[in-house]
PyMOL Python script that loads the backbone (N, CA, C, O; Angstrom):
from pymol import cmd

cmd.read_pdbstr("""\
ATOM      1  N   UNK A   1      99.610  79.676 130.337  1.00  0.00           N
ATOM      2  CA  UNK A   1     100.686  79.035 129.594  1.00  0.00           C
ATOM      3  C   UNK A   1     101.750  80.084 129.280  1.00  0.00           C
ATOM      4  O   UNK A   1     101.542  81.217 128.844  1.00  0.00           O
ATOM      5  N   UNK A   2     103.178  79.400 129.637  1.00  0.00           N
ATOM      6  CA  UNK A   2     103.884  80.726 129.159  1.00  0.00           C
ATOM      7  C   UNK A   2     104.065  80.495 127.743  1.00  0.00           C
ATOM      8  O   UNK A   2     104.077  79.418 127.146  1.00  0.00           O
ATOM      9  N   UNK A   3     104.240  81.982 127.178  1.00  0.00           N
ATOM     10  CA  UNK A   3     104.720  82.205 126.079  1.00  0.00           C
ATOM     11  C   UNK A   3     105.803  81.415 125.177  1.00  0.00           C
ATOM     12  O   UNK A   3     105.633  80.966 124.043  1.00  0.00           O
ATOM     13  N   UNK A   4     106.928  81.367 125.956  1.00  0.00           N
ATOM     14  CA  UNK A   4     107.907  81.013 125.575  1.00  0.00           C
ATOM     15  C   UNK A   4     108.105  79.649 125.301  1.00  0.00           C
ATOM     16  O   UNK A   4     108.714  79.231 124.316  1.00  0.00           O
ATOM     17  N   UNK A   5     107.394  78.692 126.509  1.00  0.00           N
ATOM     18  CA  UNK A   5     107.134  77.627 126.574  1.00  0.00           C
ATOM     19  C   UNK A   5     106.520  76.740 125.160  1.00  0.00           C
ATOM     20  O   UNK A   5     106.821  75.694 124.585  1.00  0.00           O
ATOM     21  N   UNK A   6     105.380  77.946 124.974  1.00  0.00           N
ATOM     22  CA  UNK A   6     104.721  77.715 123.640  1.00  0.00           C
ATOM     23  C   UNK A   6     105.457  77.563 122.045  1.00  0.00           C
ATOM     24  O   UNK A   6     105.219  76.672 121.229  1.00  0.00           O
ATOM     25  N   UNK A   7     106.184  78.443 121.925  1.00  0.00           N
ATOM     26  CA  UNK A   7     107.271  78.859 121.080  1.00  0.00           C
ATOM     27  C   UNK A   7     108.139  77.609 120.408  1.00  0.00           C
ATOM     28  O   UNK A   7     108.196  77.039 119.319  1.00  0.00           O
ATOM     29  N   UNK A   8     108.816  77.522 121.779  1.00  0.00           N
ATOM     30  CA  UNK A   8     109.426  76.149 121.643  1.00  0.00           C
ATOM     31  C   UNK A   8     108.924  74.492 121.336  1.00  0.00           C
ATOM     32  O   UNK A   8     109.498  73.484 120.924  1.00  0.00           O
ATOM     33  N   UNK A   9     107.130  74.924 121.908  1.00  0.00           N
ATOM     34  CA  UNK A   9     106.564  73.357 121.470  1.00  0.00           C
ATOM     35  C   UNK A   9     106.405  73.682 119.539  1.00  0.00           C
ATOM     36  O   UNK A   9     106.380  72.805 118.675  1.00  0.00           O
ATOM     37  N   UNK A  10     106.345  74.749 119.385  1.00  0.00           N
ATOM     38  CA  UNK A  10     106.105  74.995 118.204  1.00  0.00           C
ATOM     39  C   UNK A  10     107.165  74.654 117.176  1.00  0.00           C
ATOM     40  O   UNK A  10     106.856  73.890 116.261  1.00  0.00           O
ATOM     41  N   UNK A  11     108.465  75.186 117.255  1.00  0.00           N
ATOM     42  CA  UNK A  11     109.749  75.143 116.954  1.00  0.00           C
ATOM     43  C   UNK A  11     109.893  73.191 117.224  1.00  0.00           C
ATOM     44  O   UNK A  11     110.840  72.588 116.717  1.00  0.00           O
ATOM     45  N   UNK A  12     109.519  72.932 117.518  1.00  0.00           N
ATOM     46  CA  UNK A  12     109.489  71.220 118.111  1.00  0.00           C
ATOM     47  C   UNK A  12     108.416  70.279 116.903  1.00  0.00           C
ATOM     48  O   UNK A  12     108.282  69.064 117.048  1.00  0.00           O
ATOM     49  N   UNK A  13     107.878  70.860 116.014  1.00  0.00           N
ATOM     50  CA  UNK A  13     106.995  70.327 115.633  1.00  0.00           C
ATOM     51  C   UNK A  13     107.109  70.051 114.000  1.00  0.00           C
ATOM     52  O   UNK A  13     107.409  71.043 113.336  1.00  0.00           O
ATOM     53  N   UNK A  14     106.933  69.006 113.400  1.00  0.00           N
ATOM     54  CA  UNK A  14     107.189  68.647 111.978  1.00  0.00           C
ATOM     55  C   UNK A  14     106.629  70.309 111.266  1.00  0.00           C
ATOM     56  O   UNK A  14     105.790  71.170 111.531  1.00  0.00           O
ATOM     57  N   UNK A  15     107.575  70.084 110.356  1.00  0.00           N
ATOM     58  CA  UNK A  15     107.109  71.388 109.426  1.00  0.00           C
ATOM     59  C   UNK A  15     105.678  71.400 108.717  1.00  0.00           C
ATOM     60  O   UNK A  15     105.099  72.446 108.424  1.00  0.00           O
ATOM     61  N   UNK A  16     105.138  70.038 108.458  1.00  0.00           N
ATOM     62  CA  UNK A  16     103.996  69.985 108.128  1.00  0.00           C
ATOM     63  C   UNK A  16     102.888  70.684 108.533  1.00  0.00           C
ATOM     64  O   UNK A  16     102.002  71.406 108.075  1.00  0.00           O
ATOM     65  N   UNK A  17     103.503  69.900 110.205  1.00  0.00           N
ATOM     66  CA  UNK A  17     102.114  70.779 110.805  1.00  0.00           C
ATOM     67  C   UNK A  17     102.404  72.104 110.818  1.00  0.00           C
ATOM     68  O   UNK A  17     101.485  72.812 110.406  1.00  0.00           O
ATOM     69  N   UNK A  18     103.731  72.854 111.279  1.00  0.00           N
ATOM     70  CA  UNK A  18     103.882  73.969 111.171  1.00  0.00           C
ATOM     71  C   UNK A  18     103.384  75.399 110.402  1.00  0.00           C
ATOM     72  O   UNK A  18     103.015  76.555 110.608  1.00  0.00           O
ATOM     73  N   UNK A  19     103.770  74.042 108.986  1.00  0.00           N
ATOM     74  CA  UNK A  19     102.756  75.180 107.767  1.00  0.00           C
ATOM     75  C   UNK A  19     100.877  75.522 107.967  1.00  0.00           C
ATOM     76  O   UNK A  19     100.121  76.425 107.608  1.00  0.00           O
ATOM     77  N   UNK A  20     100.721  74.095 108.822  1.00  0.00           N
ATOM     78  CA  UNK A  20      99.061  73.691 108.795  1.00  0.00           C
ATOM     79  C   UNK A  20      98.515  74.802 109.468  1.00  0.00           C
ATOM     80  O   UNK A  20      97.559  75.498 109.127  1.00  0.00           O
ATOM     81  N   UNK A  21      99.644  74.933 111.029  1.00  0.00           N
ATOM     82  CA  UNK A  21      99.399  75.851 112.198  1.00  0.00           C
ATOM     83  C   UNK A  21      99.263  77.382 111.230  1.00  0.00           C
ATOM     84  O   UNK A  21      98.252  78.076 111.337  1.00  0.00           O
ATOM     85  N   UNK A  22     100.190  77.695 110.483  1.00  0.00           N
ATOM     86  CA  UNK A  22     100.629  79.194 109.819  1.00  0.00           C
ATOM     87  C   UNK A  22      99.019  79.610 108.893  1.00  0.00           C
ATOM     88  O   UNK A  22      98.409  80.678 108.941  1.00  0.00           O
ATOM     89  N   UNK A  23      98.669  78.380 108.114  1.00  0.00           N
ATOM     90  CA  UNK A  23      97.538  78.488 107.154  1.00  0.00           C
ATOM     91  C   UNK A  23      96.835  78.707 107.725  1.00  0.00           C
ATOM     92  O   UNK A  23      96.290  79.790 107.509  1.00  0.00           O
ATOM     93  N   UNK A  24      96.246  77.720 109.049  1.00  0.00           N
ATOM     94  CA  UNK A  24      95.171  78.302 110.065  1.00  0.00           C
ATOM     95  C   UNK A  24      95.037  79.829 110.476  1.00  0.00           C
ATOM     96  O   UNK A  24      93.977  80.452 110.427  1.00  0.00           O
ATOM     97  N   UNK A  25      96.383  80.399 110.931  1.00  0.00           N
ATOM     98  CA  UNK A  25      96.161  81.142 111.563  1.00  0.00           C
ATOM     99  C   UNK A  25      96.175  82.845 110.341  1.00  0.00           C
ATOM    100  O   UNK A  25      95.958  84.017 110.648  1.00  0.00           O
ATOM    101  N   UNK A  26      96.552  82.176 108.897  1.00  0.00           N
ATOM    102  CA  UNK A  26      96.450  83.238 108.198  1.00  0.00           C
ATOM    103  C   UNK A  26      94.974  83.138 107.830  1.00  0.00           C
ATOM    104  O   UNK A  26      94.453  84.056 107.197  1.00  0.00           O
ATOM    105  N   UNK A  27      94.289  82.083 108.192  1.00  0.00           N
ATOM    106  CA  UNK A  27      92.761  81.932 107.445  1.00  0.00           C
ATOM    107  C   UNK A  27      91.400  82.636 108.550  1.00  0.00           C
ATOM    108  O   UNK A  27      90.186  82.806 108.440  1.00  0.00           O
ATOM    109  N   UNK A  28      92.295  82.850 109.443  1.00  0.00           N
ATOM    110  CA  UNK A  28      91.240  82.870 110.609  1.00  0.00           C
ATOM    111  C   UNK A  28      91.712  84.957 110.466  1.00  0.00           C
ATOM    112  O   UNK A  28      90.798  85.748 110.701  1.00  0.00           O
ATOM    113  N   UNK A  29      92.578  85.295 110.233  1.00  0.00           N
ATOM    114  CA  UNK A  29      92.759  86.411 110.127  1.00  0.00           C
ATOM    115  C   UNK A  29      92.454  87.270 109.241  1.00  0.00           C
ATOM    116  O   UNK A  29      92.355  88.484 109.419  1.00  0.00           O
ATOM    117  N   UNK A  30      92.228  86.452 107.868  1.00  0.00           N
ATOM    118  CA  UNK A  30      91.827  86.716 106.848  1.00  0.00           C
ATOM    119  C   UNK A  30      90.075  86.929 107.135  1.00  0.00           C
ATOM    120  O   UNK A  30      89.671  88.082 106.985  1.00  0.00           O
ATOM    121  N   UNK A  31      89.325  86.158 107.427  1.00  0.00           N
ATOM    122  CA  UNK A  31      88.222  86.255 108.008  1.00  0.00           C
ATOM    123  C   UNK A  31      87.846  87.126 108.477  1.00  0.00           C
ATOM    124  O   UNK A  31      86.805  87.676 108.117  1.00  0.00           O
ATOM    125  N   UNK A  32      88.628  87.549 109.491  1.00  0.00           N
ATOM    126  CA  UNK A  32      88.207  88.205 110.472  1.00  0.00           C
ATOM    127  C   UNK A  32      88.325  89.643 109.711  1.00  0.00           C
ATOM    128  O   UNK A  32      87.358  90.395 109.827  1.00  0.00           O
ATOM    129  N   UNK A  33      89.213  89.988 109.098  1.00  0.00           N
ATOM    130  CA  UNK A  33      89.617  91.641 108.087  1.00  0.00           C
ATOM    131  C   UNK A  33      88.500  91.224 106.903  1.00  0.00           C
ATOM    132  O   UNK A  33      88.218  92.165 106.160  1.00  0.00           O
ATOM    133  N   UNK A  34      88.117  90.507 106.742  1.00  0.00           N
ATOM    134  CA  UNK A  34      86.532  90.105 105.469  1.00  0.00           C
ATOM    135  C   UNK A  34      85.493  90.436 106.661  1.00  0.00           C
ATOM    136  O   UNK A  34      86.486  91.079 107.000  1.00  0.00           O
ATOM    137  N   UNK A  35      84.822  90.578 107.319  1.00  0.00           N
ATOM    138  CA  UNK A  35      83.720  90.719 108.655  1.00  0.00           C
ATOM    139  C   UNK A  35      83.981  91.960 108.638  1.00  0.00           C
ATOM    140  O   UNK A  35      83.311  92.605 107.832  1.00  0.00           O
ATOM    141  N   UNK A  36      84.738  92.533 109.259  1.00  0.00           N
ATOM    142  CA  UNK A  36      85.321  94.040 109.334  1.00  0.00           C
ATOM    143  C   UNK A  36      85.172  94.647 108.324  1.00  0.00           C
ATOM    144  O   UNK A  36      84.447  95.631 108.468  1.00  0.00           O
ATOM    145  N   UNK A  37      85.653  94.446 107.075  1.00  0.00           N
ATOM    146  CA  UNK A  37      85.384  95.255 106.080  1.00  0.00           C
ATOM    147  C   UNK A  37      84.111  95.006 105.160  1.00  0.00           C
ATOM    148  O   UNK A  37      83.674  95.813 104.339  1.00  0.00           O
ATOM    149  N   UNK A  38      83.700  94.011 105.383  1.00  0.00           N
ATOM    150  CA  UNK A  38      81.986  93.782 105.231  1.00  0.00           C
ATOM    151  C   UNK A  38      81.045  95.131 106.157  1.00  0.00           C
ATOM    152  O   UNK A  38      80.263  96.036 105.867  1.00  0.00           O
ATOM    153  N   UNK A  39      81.495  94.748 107.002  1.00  0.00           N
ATOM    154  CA  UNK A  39      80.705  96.007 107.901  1.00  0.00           C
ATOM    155  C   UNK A  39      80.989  97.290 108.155  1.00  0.00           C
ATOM    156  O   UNK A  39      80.328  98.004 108.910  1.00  0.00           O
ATOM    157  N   UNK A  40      82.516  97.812 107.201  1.00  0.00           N
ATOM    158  CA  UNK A  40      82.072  99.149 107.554  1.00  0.00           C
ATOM    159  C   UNK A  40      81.890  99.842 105.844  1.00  0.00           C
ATOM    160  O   UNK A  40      81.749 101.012 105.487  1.00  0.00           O
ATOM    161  N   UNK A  41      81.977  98.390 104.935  1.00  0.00           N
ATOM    162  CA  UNK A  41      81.158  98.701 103.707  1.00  0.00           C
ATOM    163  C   UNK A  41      79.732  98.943 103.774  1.00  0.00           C
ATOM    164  O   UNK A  41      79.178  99.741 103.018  1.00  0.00           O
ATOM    165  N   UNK A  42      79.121  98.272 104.663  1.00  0.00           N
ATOM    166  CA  UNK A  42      77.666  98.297 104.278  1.00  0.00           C
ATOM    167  C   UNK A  42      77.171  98.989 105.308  1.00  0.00           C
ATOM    168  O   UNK A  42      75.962  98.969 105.537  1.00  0.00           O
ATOM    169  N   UNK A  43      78.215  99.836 106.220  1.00  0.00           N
ATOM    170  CA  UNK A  43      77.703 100.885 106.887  1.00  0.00           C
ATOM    171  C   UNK A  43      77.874 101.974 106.058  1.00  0.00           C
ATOM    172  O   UNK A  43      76.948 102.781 106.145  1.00  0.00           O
ATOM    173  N   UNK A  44      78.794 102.279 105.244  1.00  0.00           N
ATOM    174  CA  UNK A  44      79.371 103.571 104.374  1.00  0.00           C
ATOM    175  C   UNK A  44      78.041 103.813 103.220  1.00  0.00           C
ATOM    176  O   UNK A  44      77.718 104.933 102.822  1.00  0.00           O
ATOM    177  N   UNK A  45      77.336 102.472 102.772  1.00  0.00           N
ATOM    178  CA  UNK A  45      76.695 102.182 101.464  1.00  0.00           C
ATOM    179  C   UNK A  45      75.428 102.852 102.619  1.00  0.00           C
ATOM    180  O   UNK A  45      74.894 103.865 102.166  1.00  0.00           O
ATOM    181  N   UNK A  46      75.018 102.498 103.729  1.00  0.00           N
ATOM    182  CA  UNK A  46      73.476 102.938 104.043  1.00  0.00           C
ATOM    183  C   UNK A  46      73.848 104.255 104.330  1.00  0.00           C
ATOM    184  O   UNK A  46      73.100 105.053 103.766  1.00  0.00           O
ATOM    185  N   UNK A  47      74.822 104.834 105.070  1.00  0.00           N
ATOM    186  CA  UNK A  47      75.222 106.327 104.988  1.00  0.00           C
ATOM    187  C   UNK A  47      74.988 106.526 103.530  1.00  0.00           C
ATOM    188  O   UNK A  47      73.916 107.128 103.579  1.00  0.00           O
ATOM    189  N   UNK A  48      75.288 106.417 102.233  1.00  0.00           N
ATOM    190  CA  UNK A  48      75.202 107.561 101.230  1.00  0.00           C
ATOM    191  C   UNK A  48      73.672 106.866 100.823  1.00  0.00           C
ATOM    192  O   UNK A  48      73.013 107.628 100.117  1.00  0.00           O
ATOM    193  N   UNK A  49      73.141 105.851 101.069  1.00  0.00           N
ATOM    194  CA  UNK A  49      71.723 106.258 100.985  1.00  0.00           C
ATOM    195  C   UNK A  49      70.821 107.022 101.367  1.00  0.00           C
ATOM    196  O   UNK A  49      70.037 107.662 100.665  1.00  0.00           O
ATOM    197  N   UNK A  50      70.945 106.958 103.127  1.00  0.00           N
ATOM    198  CA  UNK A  50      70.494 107.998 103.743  1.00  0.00           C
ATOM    199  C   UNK A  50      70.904 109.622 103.266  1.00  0.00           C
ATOM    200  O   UNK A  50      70.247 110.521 103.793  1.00  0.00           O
ATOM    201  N   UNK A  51      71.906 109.968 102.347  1.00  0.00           N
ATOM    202  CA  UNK A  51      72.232 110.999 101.800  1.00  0.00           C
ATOM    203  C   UNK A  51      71.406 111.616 101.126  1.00  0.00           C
ATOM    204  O   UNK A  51      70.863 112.706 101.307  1.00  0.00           O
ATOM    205  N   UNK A  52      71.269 110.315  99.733  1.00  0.00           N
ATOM    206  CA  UNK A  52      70.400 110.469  98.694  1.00  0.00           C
ATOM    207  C   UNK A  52      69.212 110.594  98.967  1.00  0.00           C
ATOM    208  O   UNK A  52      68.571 111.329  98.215  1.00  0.00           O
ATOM    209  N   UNK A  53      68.668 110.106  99.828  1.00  0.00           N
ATOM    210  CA  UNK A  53      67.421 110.454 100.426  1.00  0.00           C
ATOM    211  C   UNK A  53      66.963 111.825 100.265  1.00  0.00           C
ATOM    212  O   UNK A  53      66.002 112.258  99.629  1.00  0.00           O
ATOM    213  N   UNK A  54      68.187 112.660 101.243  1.00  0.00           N
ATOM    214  CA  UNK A  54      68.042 113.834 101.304  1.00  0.00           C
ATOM    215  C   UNK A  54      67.852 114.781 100.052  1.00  0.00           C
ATOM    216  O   UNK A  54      67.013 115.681 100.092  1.00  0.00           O
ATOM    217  N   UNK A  55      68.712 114.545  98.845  1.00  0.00           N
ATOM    218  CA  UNK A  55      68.524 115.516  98.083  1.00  0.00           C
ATOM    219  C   UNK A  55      67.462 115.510  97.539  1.00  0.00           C
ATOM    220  O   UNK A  55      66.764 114.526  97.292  1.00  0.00           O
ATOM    221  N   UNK A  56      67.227 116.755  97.277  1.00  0.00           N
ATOM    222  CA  UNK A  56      65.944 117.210  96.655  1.00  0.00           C
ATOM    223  C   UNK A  56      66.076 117.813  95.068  1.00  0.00           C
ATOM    224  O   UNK A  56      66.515 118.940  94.843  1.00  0.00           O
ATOM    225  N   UNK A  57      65.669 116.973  94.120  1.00  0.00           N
ATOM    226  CA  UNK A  57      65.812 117.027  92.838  1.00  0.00           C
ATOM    227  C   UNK A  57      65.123 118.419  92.341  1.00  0.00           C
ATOM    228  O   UNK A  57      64.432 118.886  93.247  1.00  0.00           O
ATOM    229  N   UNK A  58      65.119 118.884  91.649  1.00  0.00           N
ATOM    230  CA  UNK A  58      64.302 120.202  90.972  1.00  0.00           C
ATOM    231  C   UNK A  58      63.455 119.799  89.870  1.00  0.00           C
ATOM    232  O   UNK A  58      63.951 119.129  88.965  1.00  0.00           O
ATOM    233  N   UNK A  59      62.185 120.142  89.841  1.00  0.00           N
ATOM    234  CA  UNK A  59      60.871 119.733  88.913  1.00  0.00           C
ATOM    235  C   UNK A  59      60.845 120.394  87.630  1.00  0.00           C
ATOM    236  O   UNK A  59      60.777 121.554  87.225  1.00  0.00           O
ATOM    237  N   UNK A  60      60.916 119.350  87.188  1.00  0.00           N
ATOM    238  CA  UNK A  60      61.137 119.749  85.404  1.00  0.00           C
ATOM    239  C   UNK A  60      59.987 119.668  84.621  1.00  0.00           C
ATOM    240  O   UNK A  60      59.387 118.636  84.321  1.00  0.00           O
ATOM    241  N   UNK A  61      59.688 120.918  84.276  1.00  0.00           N
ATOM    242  CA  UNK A  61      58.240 120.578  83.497  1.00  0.00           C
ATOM    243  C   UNK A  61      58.190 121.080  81.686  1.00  0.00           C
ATOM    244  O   UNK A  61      58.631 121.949  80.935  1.00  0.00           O
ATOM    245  N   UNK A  62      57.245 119.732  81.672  1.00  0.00           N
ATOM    246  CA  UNK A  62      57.465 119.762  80.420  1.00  0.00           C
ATOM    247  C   UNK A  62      56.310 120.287  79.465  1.00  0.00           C
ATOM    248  O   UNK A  62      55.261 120.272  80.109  1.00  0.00           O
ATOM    249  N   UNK A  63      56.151 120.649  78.444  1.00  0.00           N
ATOM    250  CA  UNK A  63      55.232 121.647  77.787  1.00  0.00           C
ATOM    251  C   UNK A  63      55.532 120.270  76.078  1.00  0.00           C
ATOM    252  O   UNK A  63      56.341 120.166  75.156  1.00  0.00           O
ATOM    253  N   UNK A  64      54.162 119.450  76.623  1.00  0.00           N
ATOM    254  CA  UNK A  64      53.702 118.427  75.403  1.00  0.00           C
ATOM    255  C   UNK A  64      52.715 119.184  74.742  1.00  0.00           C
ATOM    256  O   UNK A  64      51.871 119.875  75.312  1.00  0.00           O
ATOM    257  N   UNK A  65      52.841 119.035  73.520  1.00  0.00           N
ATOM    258  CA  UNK A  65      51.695 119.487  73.119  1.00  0.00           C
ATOM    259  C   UNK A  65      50.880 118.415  72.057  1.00  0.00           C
ATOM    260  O   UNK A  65      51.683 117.968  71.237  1.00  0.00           O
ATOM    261  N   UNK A  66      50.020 118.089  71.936  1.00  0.00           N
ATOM    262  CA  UNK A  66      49.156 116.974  70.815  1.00  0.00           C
ATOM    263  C   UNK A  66      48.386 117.668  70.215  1.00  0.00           C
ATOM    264  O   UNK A  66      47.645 117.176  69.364  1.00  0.00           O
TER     265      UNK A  66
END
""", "prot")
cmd.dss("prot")
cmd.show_as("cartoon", "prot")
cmd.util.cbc("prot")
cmd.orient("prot")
């Protein structure tokens, strides 16, 4: 389909739908940047787990006496 062709069926079309077409296509984009940033949150979150893993705390001892 050409491009241009497209454009013009668009430009051709009640504003209604126009807005309908615009909402769609901001909702589907919106989505798609929510997926994406879902996943490189909960890649960043198991990276600093795997961090914490690593450190090694220092043993604190304590002197109770009864």
């Amino acid at each position: 389909m050409d491009f241009h062709n497209y454009l013009e069926k668009l430009r051709a079309l009640p504003d209604q739908q126009k807005k309908a077409i615009m909402w769609a296509v901001v909702a589907v984009i919106a989505v798609l940047l929510g997926i994406v940033w879902f996943n490189m949150s909960a890649k960043r979150v198991f990276q600093i787990q795997e961090e914490l893993t690593k450190i090694e705390m220092p043993q604190i001892e304590s002197n109770t006496s009864k």
